[in-house]
N, C-alpha and C positions, 0 to 999 in steps of 0.2 A: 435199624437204620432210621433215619430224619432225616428230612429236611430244615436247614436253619438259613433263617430270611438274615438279608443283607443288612437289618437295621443290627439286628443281633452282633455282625461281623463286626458293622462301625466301634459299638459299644465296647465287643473285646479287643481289639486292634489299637485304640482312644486309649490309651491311661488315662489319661486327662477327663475322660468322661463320667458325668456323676453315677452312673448306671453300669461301666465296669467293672466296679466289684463286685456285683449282684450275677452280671453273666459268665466272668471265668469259671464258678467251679461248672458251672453247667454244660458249658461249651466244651472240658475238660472230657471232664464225661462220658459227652454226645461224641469226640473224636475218638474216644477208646471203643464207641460201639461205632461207627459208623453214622456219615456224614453224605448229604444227598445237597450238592447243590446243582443249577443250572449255569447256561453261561450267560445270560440276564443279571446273575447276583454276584458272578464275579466280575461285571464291567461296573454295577452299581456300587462295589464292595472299591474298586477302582477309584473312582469318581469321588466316593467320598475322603476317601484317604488323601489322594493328590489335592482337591478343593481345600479340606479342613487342616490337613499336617503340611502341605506343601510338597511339591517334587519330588525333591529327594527323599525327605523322612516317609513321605507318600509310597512311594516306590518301595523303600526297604520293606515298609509293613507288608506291601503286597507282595515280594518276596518271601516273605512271612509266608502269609497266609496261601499263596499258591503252593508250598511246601506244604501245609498240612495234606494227610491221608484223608482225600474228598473223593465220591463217583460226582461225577462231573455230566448232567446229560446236558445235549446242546442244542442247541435253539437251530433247526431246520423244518423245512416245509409242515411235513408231519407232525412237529410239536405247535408250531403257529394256527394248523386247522384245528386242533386242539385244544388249545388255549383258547381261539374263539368262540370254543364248543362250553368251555367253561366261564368266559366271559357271557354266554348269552343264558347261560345257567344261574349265574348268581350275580350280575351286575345289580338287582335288586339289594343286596347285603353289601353293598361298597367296592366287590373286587372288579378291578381296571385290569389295563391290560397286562401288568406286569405281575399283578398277583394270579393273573388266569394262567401265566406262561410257568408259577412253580407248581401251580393247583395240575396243570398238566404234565409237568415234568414226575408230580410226585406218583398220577395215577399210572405215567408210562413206566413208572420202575417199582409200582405197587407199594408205596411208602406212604402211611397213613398218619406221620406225626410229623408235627412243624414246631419248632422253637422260633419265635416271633414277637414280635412289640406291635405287632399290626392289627388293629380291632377287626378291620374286614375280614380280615384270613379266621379269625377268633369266632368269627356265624358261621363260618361254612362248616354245616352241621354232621357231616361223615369224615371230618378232621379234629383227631385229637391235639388243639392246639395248647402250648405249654408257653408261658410266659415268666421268665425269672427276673422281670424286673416287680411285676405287678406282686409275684408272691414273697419279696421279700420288703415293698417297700411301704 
């Protein structure tokens, strides 16, 4: 199991994007072994799609993408005191609050790998983080 940050989702979800064909086989992959997102990176996963595709193409992708085979944990009280707890652990290395809320989601379901384009997530140094734009580009 991983975790794969929401820039990653943009990326495969984009045909259009130049950085798309570097993330499909990966993301392929990561959904045949399992898939850890929060509900932070499916409103973000949201956001970007309806912003950049519009509406409706917005929509369909997310359709999409809520179809994939994901664990899904969600963002309540107990993940927030947590994600604080990781925010005041490494706001030092770049992570905000959004990268402290999957840095917690991944320790509450013991997942120690992230597929990411995000450099802050890239220091926090007891995550194996994996980047398939950077290794192929």
């Amino acid at each position: 199991m991983r975790m794969i940050d929401s820039n990653i989702w943009a990326y495969y979800l984009d045909a259009d994007a130049p950085e798309h064909k570097f993330v499909v086989p990966e993301v392929r992959k990561a959904l045949r072994e399992g898939v850890l997102i929060n509900t932070v990176v499916a409103m973000e996963v949201a956001h970007f799609l309806v912003k950049n595709l519009g509406p409706v193409l917005g929509m369909e992708k997310l359709d999409t993408f809520m179809g994939f085979p994901l664990a899904v944990d969600e963002l309540d009280l107990e993940l927030v005191r947590a994600a604080a707890g990781e925010l005041c652990k490494y706001s030092h290395l770049g992570i905000g609050g959004r990268d402290a809320t999957l840095l917690a989601s991944m320790r509450r379901k013991r997942v120690d790998r992230i597929m990411t384009h995000d450099e802050a997530l890239k220091r926090v140094p007891d995550l194996k983080a994996v980047d398939p734009i950077k290794s192929r580009s």
